[in-house]
ROFIMI-870548 format. One record per residue: z, x, y of N, C-alpha, C in turn; chain; residue number from 1. Coordinates in nm, 4 decimals. Layout:
+----------+----------+----------+----------+----------+----------+----------+----------+----------+-------+-----+
|      nzz |      nxx |      nyy |     cazz |     caxx |     cayy |      czz |      cxx |      cyy | chain |   n |
+----------+----------+----------+----------+----------+----------+----------+----------+----------+-------+-----+
|        Z |        X |        Y |        Z |        X |        Y |        Z |        X |        Y |     A | NUM |
...
+----------+----------+----------+----------+----------+----------+----------+----------+----------+-------+-----+
// end
This chain:
+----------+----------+----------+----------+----------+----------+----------+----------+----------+-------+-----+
|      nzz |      nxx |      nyy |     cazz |     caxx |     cayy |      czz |      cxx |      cyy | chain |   n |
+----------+----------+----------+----------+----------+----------+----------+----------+----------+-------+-----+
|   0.0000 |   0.0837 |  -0.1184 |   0.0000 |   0.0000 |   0.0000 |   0.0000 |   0.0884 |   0.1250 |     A |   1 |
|  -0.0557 |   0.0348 |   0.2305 |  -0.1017 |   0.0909 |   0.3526 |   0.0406 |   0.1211 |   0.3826 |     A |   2 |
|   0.0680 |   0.2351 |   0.5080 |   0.1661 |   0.2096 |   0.5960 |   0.1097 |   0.2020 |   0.7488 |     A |   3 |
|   0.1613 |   0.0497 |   0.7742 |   0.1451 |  -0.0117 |   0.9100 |   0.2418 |   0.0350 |   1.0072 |     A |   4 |
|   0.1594 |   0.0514 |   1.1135 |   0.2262 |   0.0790 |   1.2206 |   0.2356 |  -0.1121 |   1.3423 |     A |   5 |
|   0.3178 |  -0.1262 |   1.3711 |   0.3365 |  -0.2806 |   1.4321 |   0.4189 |  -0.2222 |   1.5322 |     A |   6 |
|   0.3630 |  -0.2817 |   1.6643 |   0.4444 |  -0.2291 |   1.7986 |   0.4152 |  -0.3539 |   1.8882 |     A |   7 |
|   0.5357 |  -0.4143 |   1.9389 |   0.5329 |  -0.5205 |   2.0187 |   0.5534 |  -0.4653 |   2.2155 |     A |   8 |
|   0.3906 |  -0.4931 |   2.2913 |   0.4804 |  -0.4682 |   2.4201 |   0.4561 |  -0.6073 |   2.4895 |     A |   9 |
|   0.5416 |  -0.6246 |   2.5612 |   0.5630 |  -0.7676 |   2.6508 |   0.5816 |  -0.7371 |   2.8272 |     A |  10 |
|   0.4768 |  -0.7908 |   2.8975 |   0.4516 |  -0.7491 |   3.0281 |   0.4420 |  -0.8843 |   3.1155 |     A |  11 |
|   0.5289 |  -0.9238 |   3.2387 |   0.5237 |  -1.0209 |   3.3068 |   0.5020 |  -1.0226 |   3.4082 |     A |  12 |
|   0.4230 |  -1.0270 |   3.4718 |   0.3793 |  -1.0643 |   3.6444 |   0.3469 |  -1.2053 |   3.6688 |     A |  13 |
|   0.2993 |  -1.2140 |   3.7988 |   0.2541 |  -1.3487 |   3.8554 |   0.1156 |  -1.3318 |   3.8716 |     A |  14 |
|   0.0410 |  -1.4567 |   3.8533 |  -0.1291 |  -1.4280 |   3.8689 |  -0.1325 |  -1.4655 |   4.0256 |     A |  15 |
|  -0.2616 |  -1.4922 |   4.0483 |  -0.2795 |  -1.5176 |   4.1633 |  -0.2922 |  -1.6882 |   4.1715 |     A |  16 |
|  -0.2340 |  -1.7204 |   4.1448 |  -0.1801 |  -1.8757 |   4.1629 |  -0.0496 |  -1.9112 |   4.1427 |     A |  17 |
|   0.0525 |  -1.7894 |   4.1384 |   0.1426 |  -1.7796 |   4.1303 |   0.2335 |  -1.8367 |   4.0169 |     A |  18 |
|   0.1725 |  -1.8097 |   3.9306 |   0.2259 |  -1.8626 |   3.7768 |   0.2766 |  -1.7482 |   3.6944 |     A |  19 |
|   0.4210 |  -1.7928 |   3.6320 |   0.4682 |  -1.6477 |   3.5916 |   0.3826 |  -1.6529 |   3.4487 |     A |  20 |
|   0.3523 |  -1.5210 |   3.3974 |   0.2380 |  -1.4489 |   3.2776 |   0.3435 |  -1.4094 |   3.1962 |     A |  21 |
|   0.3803 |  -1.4161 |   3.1015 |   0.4368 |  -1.3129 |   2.9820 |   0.3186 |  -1.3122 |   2.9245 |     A |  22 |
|   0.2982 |  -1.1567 |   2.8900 |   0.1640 |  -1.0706 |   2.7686 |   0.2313 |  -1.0288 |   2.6772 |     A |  23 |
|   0.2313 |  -1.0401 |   2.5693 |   0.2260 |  -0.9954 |   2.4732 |   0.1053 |  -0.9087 |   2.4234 |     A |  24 |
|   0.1359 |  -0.8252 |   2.3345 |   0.0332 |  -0.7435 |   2.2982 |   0.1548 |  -0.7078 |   2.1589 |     A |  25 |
|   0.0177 |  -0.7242 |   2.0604 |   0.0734 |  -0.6657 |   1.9310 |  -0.0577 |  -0.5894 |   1.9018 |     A |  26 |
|   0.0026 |  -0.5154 |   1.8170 |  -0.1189 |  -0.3507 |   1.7852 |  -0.0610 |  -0.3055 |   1.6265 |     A |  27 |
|  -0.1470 |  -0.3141 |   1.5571 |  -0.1244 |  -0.2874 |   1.4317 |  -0.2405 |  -0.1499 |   1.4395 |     A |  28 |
|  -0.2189 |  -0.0820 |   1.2690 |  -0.3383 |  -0.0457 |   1.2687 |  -0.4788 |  -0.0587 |   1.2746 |     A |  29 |
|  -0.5303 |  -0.1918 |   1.2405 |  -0.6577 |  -0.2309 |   1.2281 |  -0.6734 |  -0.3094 |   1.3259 |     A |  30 |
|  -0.5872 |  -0.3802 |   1.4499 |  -0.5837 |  -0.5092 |   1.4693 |  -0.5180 |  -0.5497 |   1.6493 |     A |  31 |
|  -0.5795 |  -0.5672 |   1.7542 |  -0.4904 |  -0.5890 |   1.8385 |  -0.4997 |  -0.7209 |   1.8938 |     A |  32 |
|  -0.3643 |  -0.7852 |   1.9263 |  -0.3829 |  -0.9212 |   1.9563 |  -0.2919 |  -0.9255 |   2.1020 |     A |  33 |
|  -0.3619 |  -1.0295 |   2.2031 |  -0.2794 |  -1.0908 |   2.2904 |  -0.2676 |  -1.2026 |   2.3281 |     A |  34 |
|  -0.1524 |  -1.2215 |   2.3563 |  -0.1223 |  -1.3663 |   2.3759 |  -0.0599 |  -1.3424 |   2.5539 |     A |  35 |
|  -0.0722 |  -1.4625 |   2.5679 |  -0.0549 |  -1.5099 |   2.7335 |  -0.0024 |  -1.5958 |   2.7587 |     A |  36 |
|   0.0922 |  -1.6456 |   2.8185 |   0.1734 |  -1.7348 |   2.8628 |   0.2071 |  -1.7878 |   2.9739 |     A |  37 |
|   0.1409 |  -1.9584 |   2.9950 |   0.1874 |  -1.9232 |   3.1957 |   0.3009 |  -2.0291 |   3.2091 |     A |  38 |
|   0.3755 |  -1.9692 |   3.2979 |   0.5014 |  -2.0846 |   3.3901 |   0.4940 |  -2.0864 |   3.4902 |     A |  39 |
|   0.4613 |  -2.2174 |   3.5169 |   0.4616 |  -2.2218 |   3.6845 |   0.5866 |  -2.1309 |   3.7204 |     A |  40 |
|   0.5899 |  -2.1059 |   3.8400 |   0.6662 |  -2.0400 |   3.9011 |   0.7993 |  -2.1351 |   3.9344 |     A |  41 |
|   0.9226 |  -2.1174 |   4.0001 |   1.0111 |  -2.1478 |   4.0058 |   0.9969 |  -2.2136 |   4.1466 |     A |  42 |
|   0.9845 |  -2.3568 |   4.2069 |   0.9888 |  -2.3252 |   4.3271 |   1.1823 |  -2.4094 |   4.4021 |     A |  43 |
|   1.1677 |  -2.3557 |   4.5348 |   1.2920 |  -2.4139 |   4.6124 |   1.2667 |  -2.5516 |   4.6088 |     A |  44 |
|   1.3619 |  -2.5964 |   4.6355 |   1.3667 |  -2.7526 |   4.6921 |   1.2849 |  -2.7724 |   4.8428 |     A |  45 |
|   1.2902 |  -2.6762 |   4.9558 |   1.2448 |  -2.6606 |   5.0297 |   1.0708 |  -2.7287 |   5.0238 |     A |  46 |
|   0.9994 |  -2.5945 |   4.8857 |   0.9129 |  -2.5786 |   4.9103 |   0.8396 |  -2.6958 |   4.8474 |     A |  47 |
|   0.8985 |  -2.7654 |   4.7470 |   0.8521 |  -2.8941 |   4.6805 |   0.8331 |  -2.9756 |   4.7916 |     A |  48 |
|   0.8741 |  -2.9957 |   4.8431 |   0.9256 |  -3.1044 |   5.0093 |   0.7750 |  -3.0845 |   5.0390 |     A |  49 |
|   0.7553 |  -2.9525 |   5.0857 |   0.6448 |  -2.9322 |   5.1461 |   0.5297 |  -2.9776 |   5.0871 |     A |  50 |
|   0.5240 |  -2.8673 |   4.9251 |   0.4313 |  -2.9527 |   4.8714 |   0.3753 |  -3.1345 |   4.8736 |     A |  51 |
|   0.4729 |  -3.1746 |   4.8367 |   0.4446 |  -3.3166 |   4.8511 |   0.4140 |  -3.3864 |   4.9805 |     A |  52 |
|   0.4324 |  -3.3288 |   5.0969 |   0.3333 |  -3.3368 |   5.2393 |   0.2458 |  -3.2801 |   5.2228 |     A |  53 |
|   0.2154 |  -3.1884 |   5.2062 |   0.0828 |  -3.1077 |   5.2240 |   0.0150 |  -3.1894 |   5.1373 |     A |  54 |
|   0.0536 |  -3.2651 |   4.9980 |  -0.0869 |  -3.3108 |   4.8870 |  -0.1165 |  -3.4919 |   4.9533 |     A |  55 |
|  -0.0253 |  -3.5415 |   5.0554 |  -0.0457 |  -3.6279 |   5.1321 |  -0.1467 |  -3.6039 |   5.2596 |     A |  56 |
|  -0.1213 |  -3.4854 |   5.2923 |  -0.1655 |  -3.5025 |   5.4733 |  -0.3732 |  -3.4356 |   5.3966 |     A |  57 |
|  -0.3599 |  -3.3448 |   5.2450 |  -0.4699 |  -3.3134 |   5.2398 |  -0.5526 |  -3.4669 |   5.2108 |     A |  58 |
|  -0.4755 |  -3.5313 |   5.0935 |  -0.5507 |  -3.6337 |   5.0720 |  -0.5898 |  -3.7479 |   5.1972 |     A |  59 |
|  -0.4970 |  -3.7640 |   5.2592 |  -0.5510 |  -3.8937 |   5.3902 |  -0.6415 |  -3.7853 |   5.4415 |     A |  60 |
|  -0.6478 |  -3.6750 |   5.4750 |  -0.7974 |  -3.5924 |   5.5518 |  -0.8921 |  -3.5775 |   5.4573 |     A |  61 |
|  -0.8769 |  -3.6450 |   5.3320 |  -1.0246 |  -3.6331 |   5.2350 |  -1.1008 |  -3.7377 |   5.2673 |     A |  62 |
|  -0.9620 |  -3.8745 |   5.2665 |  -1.0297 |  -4.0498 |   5.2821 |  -1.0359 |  -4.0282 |   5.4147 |     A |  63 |
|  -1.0025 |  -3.9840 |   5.4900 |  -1.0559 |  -3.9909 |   5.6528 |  -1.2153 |  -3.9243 |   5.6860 |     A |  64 |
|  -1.2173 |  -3.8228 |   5.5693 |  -1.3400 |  -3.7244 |   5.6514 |  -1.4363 |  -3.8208 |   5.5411 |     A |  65 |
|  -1.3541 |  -3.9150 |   5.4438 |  -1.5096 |  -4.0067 |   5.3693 |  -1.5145 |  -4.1249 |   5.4103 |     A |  66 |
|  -1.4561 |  -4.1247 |   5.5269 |  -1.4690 |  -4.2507 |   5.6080 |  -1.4344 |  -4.3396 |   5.5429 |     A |  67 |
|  -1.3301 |  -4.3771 |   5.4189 |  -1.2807 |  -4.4832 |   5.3649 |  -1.1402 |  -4.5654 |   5.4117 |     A |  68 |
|  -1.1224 |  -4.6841 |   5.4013 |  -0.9828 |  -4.6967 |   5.4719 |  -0.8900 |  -4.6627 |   5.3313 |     A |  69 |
|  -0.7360 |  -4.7049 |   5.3365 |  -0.6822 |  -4.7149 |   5.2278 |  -0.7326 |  -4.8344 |   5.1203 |     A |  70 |
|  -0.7347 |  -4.9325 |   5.1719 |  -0.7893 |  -4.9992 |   5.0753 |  -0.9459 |  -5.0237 |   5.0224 |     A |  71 |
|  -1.0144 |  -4.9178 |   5.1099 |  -1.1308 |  -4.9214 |   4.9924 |  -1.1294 |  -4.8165 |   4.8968 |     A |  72 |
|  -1.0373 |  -4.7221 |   4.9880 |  -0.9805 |  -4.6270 |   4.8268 |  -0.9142 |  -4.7041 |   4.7124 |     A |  73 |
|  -0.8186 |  -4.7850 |   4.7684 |  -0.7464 |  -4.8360 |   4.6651 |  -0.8009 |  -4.9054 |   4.5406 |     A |  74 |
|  -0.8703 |  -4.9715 |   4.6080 |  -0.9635 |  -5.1292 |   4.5049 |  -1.0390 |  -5.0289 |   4.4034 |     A |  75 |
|  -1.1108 |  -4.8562 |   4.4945 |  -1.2242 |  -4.8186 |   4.3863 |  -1.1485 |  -4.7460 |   4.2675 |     A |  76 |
|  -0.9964 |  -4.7742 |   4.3167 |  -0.9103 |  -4.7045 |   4.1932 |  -0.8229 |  -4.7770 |   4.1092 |     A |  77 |
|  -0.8367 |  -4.9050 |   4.1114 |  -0.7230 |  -5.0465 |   4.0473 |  -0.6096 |  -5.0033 |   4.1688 |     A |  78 |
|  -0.5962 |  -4.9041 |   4.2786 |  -0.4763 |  -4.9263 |   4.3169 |  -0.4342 |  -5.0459 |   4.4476 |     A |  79 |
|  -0.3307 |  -5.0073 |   4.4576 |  -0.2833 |  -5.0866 |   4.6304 |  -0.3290 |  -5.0379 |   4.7118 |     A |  80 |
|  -0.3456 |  -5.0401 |   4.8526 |  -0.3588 |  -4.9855 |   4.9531 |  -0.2057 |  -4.9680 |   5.0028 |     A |  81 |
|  -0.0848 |  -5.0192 |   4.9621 |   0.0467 |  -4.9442 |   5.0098 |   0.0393 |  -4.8725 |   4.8849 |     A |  82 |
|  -0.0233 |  -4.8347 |   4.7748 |   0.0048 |  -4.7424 |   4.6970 |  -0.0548 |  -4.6129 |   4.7629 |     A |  83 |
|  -0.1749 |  -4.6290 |   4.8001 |  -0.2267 |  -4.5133 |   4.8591 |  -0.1395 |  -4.4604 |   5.0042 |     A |  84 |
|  -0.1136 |  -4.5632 |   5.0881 |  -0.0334 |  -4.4902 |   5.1734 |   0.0881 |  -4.4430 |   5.1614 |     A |  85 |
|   0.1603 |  -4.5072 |   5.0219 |   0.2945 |  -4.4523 |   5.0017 |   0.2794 |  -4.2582 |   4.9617 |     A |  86 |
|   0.1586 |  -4.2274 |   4.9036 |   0.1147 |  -4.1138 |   4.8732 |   0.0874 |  -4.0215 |   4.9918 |     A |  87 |
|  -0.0042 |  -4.0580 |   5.0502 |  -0.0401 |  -4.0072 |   5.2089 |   0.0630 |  -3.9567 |   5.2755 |     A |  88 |
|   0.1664 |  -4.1112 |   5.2857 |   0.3080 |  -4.0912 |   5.3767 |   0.4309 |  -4.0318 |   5.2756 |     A |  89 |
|   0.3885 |  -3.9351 |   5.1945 |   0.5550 |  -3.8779 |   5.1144 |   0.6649 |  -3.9947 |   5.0992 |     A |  90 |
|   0.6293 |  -4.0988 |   5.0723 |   0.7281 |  -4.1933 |   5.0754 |   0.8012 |  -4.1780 |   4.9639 |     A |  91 |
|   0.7179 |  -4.1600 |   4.8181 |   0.7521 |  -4.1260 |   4.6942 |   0.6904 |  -4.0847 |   4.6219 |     A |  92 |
|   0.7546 |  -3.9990 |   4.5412 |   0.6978 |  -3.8561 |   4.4221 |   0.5951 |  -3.9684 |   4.3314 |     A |  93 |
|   0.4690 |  -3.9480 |   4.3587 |   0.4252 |  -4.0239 |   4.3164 |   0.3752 |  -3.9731 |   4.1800 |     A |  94 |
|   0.2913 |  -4.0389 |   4.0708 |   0.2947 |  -4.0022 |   3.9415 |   0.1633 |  -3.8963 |   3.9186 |     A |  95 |
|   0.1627 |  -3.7684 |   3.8819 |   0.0606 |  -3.7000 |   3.8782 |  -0.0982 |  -3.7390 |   3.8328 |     A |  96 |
|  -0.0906 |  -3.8642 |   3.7761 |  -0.2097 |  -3.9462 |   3.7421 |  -0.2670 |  -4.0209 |   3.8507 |     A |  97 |
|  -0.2150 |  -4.0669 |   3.9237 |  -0.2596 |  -4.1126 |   4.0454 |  -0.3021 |  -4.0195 |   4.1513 |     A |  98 |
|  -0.2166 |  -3.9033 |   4.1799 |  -0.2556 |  -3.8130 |   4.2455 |  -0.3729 |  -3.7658 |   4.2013 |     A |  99 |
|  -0.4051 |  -3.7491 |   4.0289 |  -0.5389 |  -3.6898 |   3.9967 |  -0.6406 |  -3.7895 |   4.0012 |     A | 100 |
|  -0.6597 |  -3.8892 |   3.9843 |  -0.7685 |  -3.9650 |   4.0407 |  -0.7978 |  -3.9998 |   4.1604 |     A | 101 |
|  -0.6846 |  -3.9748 |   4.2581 |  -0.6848 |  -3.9903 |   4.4123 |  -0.8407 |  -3.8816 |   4.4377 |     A | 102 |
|  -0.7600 |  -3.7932 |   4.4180 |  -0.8148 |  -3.5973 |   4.4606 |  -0.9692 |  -3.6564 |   4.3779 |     A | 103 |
|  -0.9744 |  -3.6572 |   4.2594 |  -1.0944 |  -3.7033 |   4.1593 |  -1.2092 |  -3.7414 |   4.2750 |     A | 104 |
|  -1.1768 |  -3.8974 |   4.3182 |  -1.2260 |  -3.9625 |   4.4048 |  -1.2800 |  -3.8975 |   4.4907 |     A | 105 |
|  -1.2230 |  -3.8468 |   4.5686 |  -1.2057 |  -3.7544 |   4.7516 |  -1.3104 |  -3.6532 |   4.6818 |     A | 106 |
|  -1.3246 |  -3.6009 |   4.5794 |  -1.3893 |  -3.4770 |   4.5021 |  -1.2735 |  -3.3608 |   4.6050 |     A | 107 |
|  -1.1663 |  -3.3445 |   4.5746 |  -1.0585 |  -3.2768 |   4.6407 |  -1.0049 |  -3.2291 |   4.5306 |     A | 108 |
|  -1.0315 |  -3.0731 |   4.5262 |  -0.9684 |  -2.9718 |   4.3774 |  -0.7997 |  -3.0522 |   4.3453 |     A | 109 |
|  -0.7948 |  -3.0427 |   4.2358 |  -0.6606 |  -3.1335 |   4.2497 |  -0.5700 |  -3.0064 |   4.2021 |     A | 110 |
|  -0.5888 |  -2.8622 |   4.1206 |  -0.5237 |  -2.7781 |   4.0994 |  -0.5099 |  -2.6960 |   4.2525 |     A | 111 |
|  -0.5964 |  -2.7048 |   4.3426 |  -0.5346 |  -2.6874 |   4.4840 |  -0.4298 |  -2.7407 |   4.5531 |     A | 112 |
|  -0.4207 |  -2.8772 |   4.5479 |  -0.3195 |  -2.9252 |   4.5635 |  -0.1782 |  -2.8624 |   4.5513 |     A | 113 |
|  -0.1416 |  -2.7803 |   4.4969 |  -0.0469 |  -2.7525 |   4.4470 |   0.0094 |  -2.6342 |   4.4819 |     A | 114 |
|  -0.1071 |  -2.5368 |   4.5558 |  -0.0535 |  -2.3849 |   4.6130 |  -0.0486 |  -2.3922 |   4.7535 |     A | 115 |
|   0.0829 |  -2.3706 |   4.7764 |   0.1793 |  -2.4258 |   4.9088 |   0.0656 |  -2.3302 |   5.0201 |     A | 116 |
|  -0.0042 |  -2.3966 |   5.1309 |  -0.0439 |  -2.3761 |   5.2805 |   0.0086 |  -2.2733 |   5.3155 |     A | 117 |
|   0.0143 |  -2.2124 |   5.4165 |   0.0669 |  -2.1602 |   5.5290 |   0.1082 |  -2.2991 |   5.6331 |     A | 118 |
|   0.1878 |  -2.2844 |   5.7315 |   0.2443 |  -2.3950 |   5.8009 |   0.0883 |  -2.4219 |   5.9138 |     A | 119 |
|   0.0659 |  -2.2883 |   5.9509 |  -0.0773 |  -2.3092 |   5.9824 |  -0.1785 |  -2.4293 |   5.9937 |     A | 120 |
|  -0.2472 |  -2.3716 |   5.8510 |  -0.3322 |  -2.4525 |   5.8106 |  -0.3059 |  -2.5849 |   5.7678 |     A | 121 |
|  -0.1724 |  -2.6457 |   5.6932 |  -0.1172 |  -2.7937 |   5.7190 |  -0.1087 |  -2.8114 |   5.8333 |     A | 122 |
|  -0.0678 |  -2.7423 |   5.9586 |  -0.0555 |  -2.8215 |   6.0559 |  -0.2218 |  -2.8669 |   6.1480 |     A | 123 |
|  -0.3225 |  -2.7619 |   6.0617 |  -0.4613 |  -2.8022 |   6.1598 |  -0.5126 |  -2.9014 |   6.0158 |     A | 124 |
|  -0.4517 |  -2.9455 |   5.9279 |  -0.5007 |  -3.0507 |   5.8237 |  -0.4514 |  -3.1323 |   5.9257 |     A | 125 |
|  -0.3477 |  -3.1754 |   5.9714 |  -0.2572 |  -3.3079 |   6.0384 |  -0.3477 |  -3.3063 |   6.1591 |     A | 126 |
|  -0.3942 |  -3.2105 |   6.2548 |  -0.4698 |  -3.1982 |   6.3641 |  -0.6004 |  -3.2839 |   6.3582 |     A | 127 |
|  -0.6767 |  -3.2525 |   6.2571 |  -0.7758 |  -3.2915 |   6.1710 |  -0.7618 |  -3.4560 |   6.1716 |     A | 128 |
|  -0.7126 |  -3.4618 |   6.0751 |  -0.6389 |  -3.6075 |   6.0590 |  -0.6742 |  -3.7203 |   6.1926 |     A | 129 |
|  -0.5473 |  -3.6045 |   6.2442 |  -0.5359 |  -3.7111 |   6.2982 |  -0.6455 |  -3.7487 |   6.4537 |     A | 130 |
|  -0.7819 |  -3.6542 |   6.4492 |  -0.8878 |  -3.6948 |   6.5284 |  -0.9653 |  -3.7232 |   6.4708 |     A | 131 |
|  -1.0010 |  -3.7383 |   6.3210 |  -1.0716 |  -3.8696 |   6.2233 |  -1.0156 |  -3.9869 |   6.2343 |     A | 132 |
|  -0.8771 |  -4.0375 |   6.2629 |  -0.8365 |  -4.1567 |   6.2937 |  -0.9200 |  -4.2423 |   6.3514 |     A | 133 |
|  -0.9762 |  -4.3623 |   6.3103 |  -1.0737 |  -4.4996 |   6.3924 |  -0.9465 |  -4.5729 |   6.4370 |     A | 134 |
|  -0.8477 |  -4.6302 |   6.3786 |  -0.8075 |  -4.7615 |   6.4623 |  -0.6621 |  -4.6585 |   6.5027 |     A | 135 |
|  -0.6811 |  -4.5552 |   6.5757 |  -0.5378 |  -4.4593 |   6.6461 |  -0.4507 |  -4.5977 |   6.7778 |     A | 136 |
|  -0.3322 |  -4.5825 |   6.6931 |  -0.2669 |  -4.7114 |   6.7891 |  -0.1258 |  -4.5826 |   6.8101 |     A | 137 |
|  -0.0358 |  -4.6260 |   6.8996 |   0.0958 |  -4.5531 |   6.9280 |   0.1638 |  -4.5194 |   6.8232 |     A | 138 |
|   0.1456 |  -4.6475 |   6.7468 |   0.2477 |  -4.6118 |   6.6223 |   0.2251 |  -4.4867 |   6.5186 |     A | 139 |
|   0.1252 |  -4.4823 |   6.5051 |   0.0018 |  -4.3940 |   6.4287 |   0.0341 |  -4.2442 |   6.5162 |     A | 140 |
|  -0.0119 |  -4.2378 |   6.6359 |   0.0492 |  -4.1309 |   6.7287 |   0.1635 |  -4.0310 |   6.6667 |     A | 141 |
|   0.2997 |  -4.1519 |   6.6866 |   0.4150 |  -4.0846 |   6.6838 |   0.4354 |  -4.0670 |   6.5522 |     A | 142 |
|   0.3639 |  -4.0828 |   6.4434 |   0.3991 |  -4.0490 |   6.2993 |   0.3145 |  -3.9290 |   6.2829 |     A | 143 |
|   0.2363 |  -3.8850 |   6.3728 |   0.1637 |  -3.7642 |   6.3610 |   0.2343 |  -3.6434 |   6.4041 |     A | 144 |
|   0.3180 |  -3.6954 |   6.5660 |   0.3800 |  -3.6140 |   6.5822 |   0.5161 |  -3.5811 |   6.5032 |     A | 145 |
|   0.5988 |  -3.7078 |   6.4217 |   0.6948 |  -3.6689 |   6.3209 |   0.5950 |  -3.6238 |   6.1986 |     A | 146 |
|   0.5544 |  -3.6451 |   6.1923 |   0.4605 |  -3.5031 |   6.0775 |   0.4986 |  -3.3539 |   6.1270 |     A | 147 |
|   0.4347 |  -3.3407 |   6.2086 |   0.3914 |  -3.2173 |   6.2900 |   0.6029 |  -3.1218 |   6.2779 |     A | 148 |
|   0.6463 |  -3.2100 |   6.3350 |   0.7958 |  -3.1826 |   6.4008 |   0.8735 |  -3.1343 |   6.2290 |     A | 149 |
|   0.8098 |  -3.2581 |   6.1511 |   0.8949 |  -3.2296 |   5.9812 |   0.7951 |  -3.0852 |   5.9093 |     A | 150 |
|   0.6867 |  -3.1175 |   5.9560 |   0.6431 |  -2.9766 |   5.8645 |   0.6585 |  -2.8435 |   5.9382 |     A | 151 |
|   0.6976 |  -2.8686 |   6.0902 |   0.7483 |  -2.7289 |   6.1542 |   0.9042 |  -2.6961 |   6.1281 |     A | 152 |
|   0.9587 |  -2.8043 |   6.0937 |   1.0855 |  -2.8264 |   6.0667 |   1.1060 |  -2.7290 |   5.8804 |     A | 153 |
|   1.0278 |  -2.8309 |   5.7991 |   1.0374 |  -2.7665 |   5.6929 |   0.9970 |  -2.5713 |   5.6645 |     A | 154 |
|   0.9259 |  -2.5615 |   5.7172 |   0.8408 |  -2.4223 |   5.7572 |   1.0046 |  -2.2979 |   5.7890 |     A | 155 |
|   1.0080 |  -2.3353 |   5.8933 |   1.0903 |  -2.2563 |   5.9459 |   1.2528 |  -2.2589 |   5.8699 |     A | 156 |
|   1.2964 |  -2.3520 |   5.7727 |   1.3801 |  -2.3825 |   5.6709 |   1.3470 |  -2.2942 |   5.5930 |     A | 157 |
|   1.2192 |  -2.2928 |   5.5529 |   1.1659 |  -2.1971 |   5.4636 |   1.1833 |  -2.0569 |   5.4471 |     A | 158 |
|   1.1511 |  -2.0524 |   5.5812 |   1.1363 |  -1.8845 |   5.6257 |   1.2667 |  -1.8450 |   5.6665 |     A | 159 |
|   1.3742 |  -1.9095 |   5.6842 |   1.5329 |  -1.9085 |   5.6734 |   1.5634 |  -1.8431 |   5.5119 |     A | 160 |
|   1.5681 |  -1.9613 |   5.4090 |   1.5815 |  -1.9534 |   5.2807 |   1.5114 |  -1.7743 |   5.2495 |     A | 161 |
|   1.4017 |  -1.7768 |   5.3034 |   1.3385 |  -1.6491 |   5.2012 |   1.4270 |  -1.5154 |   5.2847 |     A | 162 |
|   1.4226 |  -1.5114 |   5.3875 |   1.4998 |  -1.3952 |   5.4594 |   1.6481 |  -1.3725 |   5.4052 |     A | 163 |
|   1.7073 |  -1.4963 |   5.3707 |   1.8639 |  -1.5127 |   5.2911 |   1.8375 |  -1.4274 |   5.1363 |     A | 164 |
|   1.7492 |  -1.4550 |   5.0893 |   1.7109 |  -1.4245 |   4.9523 |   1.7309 |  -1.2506 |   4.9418 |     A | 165 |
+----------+----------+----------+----------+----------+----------+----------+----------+----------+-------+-----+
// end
């Protein structure tokens, strides 16, 4: 019988979507194998917050720039039109199936969704937004500017948390 040589090495980084990797690598004599493993990454409470604005303020600037209201999104999806705005407006964690046929619809990467902005660029999505608006009334206004105020708000929470770290 042969004598095998079997050596296990295991290597973890983050890819560039920020998903933690464990590699494995096994190496025999005749034979090398790897395996790969991804975990999302760990995120703050902070940054979930955010997320779930940012996959609102992208989606109402998808149905805004396709000129649809909420409810002709809604109907072309069995949904509500307060279902769609409860999504838009972070009202509630809504169910990742809905979010993926939302994005589907919009033709809006839906694995984008998910890798947190710069405060930046969410805040020129909300900019955006909110000069695609057709029926812009006051009320509409001041929820742009509590957008604006919560995601500068959340941002700078952020950048608190990571400097503590």
């Amino acid at each position: 019988m042969k004598n095998r040589k079997i050596t296990s090495l295991r290597h973890n980084y983050f890819d560039k979507y920020n998903k933690k990797v464990i590699r494995y690598k096994y190496v025999s004599n005749n034979f090398s194998l790897f395996f790969k493993f991804y975990f999302m990454r760990e995120y703050k409470k902070i940054e979930l917050e955010i997320l779930n604005i940012q996959i609102g303020c992208v989606l109402r600037y998808a149905r805004l720039f396709s000129k649809l209201s909420q409810q002709d999104l809604g109907s072309s999806l069995g949904y509500t039109s307060v279902m769609i705005g409860r999504v838009e407006r972070f009202e509630n964690i809504s169910g990742w199936d809905k979010i993926y046929y939302i994005a589907e619809k919009l033709e809006v990467n839906f694995h984008e969704l998910f890798i947190l902005k710069t405060k930046d660029e969410l805040l020129k999505i909300i900019e955006e937004s909110l000069k695609l608006e057709v029926k812009l009334n006051q009320e509409k206004r001041d929820y742009y500017e509590f957008l604006k105020k919560t995601v500068i708000k959340s941002y700078d929470l952020l950048s608190k948390f990571k400097k503590d770290a």
